[in-house]
Every structure is written in structure tokens, then in C-alpha cells.
DRENMAR-639446 format. One record per atom (N, C-alpha, C): x, y, z. Coordinates in steps of 0.02 Angstrom, whole numbers, plus 50000, padded with zeros to 5 digits. Layout:
% DRENMAR-639446
XYZ
...
This chain:
% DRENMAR-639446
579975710256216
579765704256180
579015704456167
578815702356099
578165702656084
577805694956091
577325694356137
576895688156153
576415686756105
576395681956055
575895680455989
575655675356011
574965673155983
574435667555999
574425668255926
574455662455904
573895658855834
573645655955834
572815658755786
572395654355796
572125650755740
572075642455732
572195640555668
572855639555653
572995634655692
573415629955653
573715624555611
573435625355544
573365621355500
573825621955460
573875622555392
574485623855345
574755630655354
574425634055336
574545640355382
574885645955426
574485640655440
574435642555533
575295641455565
575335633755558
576015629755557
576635634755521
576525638055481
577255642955455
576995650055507
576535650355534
576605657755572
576735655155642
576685649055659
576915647655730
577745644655740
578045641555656
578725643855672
579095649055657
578755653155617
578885660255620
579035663055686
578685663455721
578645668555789
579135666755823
579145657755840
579525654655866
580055654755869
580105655355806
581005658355782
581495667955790
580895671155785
581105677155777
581145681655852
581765681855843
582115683055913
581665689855929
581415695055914
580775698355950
580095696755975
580065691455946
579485687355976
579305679456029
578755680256043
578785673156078
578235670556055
578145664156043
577675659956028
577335658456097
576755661556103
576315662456180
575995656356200
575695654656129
574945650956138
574605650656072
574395643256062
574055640556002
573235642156008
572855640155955
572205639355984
571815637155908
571395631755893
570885628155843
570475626255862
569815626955813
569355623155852
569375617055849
569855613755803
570145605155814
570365605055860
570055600655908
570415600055982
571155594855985
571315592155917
571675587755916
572115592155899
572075597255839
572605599055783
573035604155840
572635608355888
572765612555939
573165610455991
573145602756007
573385601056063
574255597556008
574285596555955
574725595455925
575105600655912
574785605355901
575335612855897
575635612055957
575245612156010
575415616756070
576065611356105
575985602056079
576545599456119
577055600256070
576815599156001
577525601155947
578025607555991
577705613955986
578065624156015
578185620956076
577775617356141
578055617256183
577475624356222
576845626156204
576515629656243
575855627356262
575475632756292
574875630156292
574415630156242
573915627556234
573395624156182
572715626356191
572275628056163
571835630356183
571215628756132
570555630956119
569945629356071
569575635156074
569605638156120
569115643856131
569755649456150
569505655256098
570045661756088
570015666456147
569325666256178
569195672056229
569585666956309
569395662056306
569685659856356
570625658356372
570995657056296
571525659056287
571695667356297
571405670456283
571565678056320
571475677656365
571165678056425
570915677156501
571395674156521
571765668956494
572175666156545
573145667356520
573065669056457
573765669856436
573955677256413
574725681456410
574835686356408
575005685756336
574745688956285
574685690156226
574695696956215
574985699256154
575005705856134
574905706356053
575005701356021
574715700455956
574305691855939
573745693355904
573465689055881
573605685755806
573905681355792
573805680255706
573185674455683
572895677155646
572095675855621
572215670455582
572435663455577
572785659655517
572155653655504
571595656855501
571065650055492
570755651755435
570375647655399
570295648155319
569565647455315
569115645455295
568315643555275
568235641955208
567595645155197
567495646855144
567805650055111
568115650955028
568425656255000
569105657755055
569315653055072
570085653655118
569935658455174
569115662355190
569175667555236
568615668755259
568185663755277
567235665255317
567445663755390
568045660555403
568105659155461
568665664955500
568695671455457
569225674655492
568805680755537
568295682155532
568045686855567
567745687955626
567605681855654
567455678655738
568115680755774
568725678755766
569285680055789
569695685555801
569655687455711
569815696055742
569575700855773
568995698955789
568485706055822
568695701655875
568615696655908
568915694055987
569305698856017
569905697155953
570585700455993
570305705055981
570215710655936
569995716755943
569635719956004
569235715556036
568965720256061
569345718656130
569815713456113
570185714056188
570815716956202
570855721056149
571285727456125
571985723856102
571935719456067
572775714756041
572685718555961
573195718255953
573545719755872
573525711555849
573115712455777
572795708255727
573195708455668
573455701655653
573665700155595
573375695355569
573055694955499
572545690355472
572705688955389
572625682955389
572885678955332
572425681755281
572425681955203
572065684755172
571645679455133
570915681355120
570645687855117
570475687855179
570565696255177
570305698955261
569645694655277
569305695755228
568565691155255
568085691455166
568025686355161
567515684155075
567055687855100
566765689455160
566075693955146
566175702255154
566135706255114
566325712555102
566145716355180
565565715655197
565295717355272
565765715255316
565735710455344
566145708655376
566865710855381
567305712955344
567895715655315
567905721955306
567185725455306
567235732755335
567095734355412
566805729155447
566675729355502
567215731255548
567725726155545
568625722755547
568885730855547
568885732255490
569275738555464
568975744655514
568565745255526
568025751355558
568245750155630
568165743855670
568235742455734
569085744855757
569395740755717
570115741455716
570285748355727
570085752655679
570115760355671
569865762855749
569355762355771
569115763855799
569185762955880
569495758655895
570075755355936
570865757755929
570835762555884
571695762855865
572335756855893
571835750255838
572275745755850
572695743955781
573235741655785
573655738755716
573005734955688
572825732755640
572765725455603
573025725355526
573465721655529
573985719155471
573695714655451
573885712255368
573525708455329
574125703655285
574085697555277
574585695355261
574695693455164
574655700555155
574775702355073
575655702255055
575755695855067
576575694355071
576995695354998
576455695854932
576795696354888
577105704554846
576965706254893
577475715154880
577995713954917
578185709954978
578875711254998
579155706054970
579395709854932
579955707254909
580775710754879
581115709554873
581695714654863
581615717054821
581425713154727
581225716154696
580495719654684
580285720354747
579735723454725
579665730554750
580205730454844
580425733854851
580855739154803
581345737454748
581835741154721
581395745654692
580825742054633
580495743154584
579985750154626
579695748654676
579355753854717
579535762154730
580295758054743
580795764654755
580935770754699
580855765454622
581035768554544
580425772254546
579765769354567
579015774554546
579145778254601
579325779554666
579155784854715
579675790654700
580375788254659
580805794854665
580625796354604
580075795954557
579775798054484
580365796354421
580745790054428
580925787354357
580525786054314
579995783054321
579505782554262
578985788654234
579155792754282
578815801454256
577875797454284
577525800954246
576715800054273
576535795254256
576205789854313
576295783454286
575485782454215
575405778254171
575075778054111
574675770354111
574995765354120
574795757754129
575055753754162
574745749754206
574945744654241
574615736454197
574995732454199
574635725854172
574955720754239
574645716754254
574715711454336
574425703954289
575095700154302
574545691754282
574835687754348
574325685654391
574535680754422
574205675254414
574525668554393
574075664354373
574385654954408
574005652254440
574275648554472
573675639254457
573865633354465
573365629054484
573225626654536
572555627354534
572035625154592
571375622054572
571135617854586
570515616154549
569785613154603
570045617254669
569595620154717
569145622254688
568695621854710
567965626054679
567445626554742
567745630254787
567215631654853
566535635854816
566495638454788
565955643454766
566165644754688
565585649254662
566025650354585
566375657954569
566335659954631
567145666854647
567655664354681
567675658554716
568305657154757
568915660554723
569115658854632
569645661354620
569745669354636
569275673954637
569225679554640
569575682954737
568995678454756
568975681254836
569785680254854
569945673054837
570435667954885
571145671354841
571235672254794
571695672754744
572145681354742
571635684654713
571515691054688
571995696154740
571665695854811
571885701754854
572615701554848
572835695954810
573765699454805
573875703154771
573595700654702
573785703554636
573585712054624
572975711254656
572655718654664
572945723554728
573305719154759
573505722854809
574455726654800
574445722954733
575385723054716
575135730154662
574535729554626
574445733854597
574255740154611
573885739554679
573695748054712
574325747554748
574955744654752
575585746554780
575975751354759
576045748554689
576115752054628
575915759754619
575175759354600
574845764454575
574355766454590
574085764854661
573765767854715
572945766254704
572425769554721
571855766754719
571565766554666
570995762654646
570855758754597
569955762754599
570035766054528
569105768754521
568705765654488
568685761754445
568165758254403
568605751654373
568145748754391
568325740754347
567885734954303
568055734054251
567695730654208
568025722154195
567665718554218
567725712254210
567435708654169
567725703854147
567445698054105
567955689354123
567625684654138
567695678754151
567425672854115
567835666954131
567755659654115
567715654754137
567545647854113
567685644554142
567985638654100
568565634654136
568905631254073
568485625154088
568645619854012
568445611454045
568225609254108
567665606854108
567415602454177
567305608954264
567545615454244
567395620054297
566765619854311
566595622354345
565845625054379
565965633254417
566395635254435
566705640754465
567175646154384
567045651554410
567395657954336
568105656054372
568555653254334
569285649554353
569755654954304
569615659954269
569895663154219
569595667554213
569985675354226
569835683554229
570025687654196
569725692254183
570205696154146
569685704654165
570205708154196
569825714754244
570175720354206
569735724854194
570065730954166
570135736954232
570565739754232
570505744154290
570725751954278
570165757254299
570425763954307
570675766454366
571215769454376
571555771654434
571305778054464
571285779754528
571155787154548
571505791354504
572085789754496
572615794454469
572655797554381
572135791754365
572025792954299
572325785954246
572875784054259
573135777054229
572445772454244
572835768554197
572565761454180
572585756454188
572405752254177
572745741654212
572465738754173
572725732354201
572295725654173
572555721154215
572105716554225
572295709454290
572225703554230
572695699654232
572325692054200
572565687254260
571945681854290
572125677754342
571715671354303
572025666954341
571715659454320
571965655654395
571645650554387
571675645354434
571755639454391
571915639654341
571955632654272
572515631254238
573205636954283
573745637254228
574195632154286
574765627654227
575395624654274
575705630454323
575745625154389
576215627054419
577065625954396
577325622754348
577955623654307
578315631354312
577675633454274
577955642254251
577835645454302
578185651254292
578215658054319
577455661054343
577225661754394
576625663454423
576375668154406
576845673254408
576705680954413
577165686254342
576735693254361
577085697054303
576965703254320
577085708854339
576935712754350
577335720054297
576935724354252
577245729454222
576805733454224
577435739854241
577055747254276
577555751354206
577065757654176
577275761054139
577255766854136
577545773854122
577635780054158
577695784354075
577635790154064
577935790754004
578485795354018
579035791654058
579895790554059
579945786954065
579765781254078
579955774054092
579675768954111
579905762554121
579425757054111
579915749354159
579445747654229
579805742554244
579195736354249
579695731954253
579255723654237
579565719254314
579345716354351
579305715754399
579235705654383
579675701754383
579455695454363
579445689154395
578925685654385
578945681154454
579185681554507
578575687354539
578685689454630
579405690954641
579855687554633
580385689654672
581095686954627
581025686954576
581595684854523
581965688854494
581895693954481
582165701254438
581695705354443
582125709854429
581615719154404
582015720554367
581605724054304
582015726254241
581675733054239
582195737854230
581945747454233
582165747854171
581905751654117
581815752554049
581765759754049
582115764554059
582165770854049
581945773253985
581375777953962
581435778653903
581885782353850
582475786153888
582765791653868
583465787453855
583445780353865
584245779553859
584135769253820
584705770253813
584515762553778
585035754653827
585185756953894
585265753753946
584895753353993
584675745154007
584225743754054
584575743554118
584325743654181
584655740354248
584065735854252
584595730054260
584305722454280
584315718754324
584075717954395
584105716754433
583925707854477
584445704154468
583965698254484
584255694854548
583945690854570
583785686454659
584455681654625
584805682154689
584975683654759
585305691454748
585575692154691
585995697554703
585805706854727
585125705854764
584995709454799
584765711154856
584895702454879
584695701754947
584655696454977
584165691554914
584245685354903
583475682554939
583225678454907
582745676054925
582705666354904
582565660754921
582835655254918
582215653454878
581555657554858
581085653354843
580425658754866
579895656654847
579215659754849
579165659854932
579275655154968
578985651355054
579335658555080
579855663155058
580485667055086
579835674955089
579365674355048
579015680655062
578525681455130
578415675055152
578085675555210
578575677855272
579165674455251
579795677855306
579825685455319
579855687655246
580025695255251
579245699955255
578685697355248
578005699655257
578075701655343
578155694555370
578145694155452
578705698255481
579305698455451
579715703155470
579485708455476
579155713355433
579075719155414
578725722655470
578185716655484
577535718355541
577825719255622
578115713855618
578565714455652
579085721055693
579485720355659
579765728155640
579445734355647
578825734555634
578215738855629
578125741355730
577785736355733
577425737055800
578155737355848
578605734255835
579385736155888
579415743255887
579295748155820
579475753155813
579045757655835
578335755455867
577635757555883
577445764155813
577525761755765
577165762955711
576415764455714
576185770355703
575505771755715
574985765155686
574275764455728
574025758455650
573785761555586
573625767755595
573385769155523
574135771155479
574565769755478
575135767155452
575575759055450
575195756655462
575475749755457
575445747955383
576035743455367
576145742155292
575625735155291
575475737355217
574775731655211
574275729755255
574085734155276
573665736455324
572895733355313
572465731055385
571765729155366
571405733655308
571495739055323
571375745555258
571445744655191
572095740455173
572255738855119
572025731155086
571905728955131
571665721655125
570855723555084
570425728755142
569795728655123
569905733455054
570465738455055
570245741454973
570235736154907
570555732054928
570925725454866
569945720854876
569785718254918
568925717054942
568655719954886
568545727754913
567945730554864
568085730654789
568875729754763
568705730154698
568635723554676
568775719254706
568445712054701
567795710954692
567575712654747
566965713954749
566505717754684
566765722754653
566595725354606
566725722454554
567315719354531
567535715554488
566815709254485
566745707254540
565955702854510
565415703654502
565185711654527
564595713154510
564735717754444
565175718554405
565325719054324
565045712954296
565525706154321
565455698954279
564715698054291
564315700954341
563575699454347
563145703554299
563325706754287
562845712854239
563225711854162
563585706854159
563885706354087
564475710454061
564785711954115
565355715054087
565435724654100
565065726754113
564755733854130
565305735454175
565665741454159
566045744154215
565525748154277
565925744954355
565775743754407
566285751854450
565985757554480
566335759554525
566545756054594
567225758154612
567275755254666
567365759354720
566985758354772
566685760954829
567365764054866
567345767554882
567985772854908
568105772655003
């Protein structure tokens, strides 16, 4: 049985503490916030102990994983006190994304972790998914032949404006992270941004991207579009073939170029998923699953590693929008 502490229990926080709670390999150990109220409400809601201070919740409780579920600035200034805690008290780290809004800090994480040969998992929940799984499976056994273009829109409303990158920092590490899933690491990127009515923050992106591999991309994100529609879009193109990946977890459509029948694949009938909330299920599963199987950490799926590569081209992505648009290498 695996002993989990979360820390930060807020919106969050609250789906990774009945997560654990529920999943018959794990136990829900121990809460911990620096709201002394919100902490002591977790802890009589689960039925454990409660805590405010992380080092002193280790010292006194048996823990074997930490989940990082506290937000800040840009959804993530407050995640890097915590993970180096557990880190250095040798626990396996799982941390809500972004790994951390400050690029330093989030290489620090990544370096220590390494360096400790400890897990730290990142909670980039929107690749598991069945169809994203299937679609993964079509590029790794080479149906689409050498892949040529990727295009990614995830576009959602929010009209938060912590800073004027929040959409970038807080948003992005999925979309960019579904895309180096895809088609692996990401070499140069050229950005250009907006801002709609009454913004003060770039609420509207649009990133051009070169791949190690030689392909191509494009990201379009907003923080200004209805939540009504379809969030997401994802199309990867090969010259044999071509799949479209649509709203996270709704269908996958494979477009062979050599034949004039598609396979069409849509939710439930491949596994089934009830709704968007169902990717955090199968994210946590995965990790899960992972560390039962003592999975090396520099193999862990969506890995701190992967969190910080999705960082730097973020990161790059705004020092383009800062210089006017100028393609930006991204740091390797």
C-alpha cells in the first residue's frame, strides 16, 4: 500500500485527496495547508491527520508519496517550497502543473529530483486519454510514415489576469505537452499575441513551432473563448497519414493516405470516459501504476522532465512575443 500526503487542499487539492482515498493501492496518509482552517477541514472530512507545516507532517507521519496540489501565482509560485521538502526527504513528488511559473525554480525541481533518483510526476492529465492513447499507438507503429505537421488549439474561458503571461504559464504546459507527446521535442518557436476587449494580460496566442525531428506546429490558445464548445483539437500529419485527435477525449479519426476509409473512433466505445473530470482519474492511475511497478524515475510518464521541457518553450514562446515576434531557440 502506497501512503500519500497532500499538500494544498483546495479545489485541487480536494480531487487528489479523494482520489487516493479511493484507490485501493493507496492510502490517504495526511493532509497539509497553510490555511489552518481549510487543512483541519480536509483532515476531519478523510478522517486523518491535518497538518500546516510539510516538514513537520513528515517527521511525524509515514508517507511515501507527496502530491504538490497548491497554486500561487500563475497556478504555480507556490509549488516549489514543497517539492524540494519532500525531495529532499527522499518521497516521490507529484505536482500539479505548471511545475513552477519561474523557469529556475522548475529546473532546480528537475535537477534535484534527478539527482536523488527520485520519481517526480507532473499532472499533464490531458494525454491520458483513450483517445489519445489509440492515436499515440498509430504514430509509434509508423501509420502516418515521417511525421510533417502538428496543429494543437486549446482554447478555454478564464478572465483571470494574475500577470500578463498567466494564459501562457497556467494554460499552455498541456497543450505543449500533448504536442511533444506526439512529436517529441520542440527547437524553435515563434510567437505572436493579443489581447481581446478590456484585457490587460496577452489572453490570445498563436506559436509557431520547429520540432527536433524536423516537422512543424502551430499552437492557437486563448483564455476568451466559450466554454460551450469543444476545448481542444489536436492534428498530427505524416506523409502516409493524418490523425485529428478531438476534444481531449471524444474521438480519433486516422485518415490513411493510401485508402479512402477512415477508422473512427469515439468515447465510450473505447473505454469510455464520462467527461473531462475522468482524465484526472486515469492521469493518477497511470502514476500510480508506475511506482507499484517500481518504474525507474527517469522513466516515469509525464515526468518532472517533461513538465520543465513544456516550461522552456513557454518560456521561449515569450521572450519571441518580447522581441516582436523573432523566433526564440529553445534551450535543450
Amino acid at each position: 500500500m502506497i501512503n500519500v500526503a497532500v499538500v494544498g487542499v483546495n479545489h485541487i487539492g480536494k480531487i487528489h485527496c479523494q482520489a487516493y482515498k479511493n484507490h485501493p493501492g493507496t492510502t490517504l496518509a495526511a493532509v497539509c495547508d497553510l490555511m489552518p482552517e481549510r487543512a483541519e477541514a480536509a483532515g476531519r472530512l478523510h478522517a486523518v491527520p491535518a497538518y500546516t507545516d510539510l516538514r513537520e507532517l513528515l517527521a511525524r507521519e509515514r508517507v511515501d508519496v507527496v502530491i504538490v496540489a497548491t497554486a500561487g501565482v500563475e497556478k504555480g509560485s507556490h509549488h516549489y517550497e514543497p517539492a524540494m521538502i519532500a525531495l529532499e526527504a527522499g518521497k516521490a513528488v507529484f505536482v500539479e502543473k505548471p511545475i513552477s511559473n519561474d523557469i529556475e525554480e522548475a529546473r532546480r525541481m528537475v535537477a534535484f529530483a534527478r539527482e536523488r533518483n527520485l520519481p517526480l510526476a507532473c499532472n499533464l492529465n490531458h494525454r491520458f486519454t483513450p483517445a489519445a492513447h489509440k492515436a499515440k499507438a498509430l504514430v509509434d507503429a509508423g501509420k502516418l510514415g515521417s511525421l510533417l505537421f502538428l496543429n494543437m488549439r486549446l482554447t478555454i474561458q478564464n478572465p483571470q489576469e494574475d500577470t500578463e503571461w498567466l494564459h501562457m504559464r497556467a494554460l499552455h504546459p498541456h497543450s505543449i505537452d500533448v504536442m511533444r507527446y506526439f512529436a517529441g521535442d520542440i527547437k524553435r518557436v515563434q510567437a505572436f499575441m493579443t489581447k481581446a476587449p478590456g484585457r490587460k494580460s496577452w489572453s490570445t496566442v498563436s506559436v509557431n513551432m520547429e520540432f527536433a525531428s524536423g516537422a512543424v506546429g502551430h499552437l492557437t490558445g486563448s483564455y476568451d473563448m466559450s466554454m460551450r464548445h469543444p476545448i481542444e483539437y489536436c492534428e498530427v500529419a505524416g506523409h502516409q497519414g493524418r490523425i485529428v485527435v478531438d476534444n481531449v477525449y471524444e474521438s480519433m479519426t486516422y485518415y490513411p493516405h493510401d485508402s479512402d476509409e477512415l477508422t473512427v473512433v469515439r468515447n465510450p466505445l473505447f473505454g469510455g470516459m464520462k467527461g473531462f473530470d475522468d482524465t484526472f482519474e486515469h492521469r493518477i492511475n497511470r502514476f500510480i501504476e508506475e511506482l507499484q511497478a517500481g518504474v525507474k524515475p527517469a522513466d516515469i510518464t509525464a515526468s518532472g522532465a517533461d513538465a520543465l521541457a513544456a516550461q522552456e518553450v513557454i518560456e521561449a514562446a515569450i521572450q519571441s512575443q518580447r522581441l516582436g515576434g523573432a523566433p526564440v531557440t529553445v534551450p535543450s
